[in-house]
C-alpha positions in Angstrom: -16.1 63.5 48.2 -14.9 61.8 44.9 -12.2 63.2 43.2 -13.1 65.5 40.0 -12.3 64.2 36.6 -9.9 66.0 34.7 -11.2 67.8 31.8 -14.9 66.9 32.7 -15.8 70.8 34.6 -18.1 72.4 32.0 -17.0 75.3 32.7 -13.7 75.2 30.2 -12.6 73.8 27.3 -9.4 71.8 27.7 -6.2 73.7 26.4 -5.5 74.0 22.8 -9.1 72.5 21.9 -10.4 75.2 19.7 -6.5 75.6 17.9 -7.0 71.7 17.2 -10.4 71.9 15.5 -9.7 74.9 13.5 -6.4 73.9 12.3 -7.9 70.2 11.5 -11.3 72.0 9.3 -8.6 74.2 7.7 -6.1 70.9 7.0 -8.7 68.7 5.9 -10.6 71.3 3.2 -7.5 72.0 1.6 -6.5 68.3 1.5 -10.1 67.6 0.0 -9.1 70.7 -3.1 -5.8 69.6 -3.4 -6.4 66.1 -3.6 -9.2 66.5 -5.8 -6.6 68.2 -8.3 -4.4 66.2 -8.3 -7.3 63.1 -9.1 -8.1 65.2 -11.9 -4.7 65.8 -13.5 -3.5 61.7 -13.0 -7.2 60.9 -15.3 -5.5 63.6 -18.0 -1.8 63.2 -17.5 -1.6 61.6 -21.3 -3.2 64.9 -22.6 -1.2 67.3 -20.2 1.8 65.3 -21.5 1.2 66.1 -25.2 1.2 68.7 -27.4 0.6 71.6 -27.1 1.5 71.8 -23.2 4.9 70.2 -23.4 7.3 72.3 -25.4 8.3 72.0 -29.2 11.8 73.1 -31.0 11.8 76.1 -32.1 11.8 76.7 -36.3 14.8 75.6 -37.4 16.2 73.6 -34.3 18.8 71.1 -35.2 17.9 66.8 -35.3 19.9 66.7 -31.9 17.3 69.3 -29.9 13.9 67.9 -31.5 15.4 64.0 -31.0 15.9 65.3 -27.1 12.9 67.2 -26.7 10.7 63.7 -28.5 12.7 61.8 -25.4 12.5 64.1 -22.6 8.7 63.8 -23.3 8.6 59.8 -23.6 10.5 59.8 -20.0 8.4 62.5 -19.0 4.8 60.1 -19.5 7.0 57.3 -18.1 7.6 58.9 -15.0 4.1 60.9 -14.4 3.1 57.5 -12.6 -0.9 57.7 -13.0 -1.8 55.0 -11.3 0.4 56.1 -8.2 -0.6 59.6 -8.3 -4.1 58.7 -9.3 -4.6 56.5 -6.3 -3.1 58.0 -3.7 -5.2 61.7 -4.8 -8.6 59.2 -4.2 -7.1 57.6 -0.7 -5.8 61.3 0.5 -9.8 62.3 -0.6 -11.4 59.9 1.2 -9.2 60.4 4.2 -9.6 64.5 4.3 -13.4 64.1 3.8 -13.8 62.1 6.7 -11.5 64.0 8.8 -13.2 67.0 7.8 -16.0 65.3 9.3 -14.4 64.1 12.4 -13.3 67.6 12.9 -17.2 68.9 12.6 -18.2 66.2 15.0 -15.4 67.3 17.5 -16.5 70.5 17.6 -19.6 69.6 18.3 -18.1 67.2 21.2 -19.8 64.1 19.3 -16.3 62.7 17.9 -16.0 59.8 20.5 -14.5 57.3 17.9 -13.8 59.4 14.7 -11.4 62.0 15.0 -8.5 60.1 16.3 -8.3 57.6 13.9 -9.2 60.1 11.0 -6.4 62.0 12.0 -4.2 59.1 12.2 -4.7 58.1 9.2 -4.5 61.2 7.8 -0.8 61.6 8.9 0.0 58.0 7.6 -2.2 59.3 4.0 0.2 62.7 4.1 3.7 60.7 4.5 3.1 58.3 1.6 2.2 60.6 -0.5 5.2 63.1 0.4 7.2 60.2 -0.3 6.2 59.3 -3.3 5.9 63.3 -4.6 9.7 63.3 -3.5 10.5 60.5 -6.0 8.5 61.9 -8.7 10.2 65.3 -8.4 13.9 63.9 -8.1 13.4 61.7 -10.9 12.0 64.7 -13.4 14.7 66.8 -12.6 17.2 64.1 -13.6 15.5 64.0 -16.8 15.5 67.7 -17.1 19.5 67.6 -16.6 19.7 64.7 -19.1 17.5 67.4 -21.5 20.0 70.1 -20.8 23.3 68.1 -21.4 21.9 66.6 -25.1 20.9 70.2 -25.7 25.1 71.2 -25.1 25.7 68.5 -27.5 23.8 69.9 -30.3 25.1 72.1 -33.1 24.3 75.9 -32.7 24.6 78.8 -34.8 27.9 80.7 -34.4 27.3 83.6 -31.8 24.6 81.8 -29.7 25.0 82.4 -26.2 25.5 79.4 -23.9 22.1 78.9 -22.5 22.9 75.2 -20.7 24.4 76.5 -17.9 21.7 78.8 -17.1 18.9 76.2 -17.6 20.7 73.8 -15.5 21.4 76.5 -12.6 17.8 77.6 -12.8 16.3 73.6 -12.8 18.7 73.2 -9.7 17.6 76.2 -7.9 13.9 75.5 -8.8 14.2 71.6 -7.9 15.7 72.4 -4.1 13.2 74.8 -3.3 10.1 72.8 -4.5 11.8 69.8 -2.5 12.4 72.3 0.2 8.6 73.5 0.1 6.9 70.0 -0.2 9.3 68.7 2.8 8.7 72.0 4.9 5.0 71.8 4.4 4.2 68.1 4.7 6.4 67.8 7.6 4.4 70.2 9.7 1.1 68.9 8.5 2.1 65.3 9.4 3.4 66.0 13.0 -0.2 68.2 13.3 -2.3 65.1 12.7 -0.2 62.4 14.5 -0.3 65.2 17.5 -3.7 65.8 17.0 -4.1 62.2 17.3 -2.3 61.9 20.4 -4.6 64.8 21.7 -8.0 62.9 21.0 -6.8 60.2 23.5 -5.7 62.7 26.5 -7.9 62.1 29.3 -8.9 65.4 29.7 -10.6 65.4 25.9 -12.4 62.1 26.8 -13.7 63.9 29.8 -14.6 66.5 28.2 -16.5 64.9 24.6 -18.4 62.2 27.5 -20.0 65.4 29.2 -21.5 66.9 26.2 
């Protein structure tokens, strides 16, 4: 008697099947919202960038704060990157929609050649743009500290309280745990779609997607 295939008895699912497809739909339809948002804010970074979203001296601010505030912004439109954002929002689309589709397919055990790859690249997609969100977010919060330390040089009114050491504790505290959050969450999603990669190619899901 031949020897049974592993995976192929249509009695089952193989392990962890429905976990991977549900986790890849979820993955993938937030990558398409995100990704579309973040397509839409590289197109208006130059507006976003400009008044009124990025913040003006108050009335009566010393020539030292409105000089640092007119820089900060000029290094803020230098480092918002567009182009970089821009196209790696439109690659990250295309890759979601068509792992989002891969992921449909699977479930209906028709993904022979699609998920896999989707998934693959997916991961690759999810650790550029980590990267480069890393670099962005390092380099804005050196500009922030570069903000803070003309603002300790300016001239203020006798009495003021010292608010430099605040702003800079707070811009610490807020740049570690955004770093903390984007590492955190892209690592996991990253090892998901290599893994889930890996998974499309066991035996036992080959066996199983052939019988359908």
């Amino acid at each position: 008697m031949p020897a049974a295939v592993p995976g192929a008895d249509p009695r089952g699912k193989p392990a962890r099947y429905t976990f991977i497809v549900v986790v890849a739909i979820v993955l993938t339809a937030i990558g398409i919202l995100t990704s579309l948002g973040a397509l839409v804010t590289s197109l208006l970074s130059k507006q976003m960038m400009s008044s009124p979203f990025m913040p003006t001296p108050p009335p009566g601010a010393p020539p030292e704060m409105t000089r640092a505030l007119e820089n900060m912004q000029q290094k803020m439109q230098e480092l918002a990157m567009p182009w970089l954002t821009g196209s790696l929002a439109a690659v990250q689309l295309g890759a979601c929609i068509w792992g989002l589709f891969g992921a449909l397919a699977l479930q209906k055990r028709k993904a022979k050649n699609t998920f896999g790859p989707s998934m693959l690249m997916l991961g690759v997609v999810e650790l550029a743009s980590m990267i480069a969100g890393l670099y962005i977010q390092i380099r804005t919060a050196s500009v922030l500290e570069e903000l803070v330390d003309s603002l300790k040089l300016a001239p203020m009114p006798p009495g003021s309280p010292d608010i430099t050491h605040m702003m800079r504790t707070i811009m610490q505290i807020s740049m570690m745990m955004g770093i903390a959050i984007a590492l955190g969450w892209g690592t996991l999603k990253i090892i998901f779609f290599f893994y889930a990669r890996h998974y499309a190619s066991k035996p036992e899901m080959r066996a199983y997607v052939s019988c359908a």
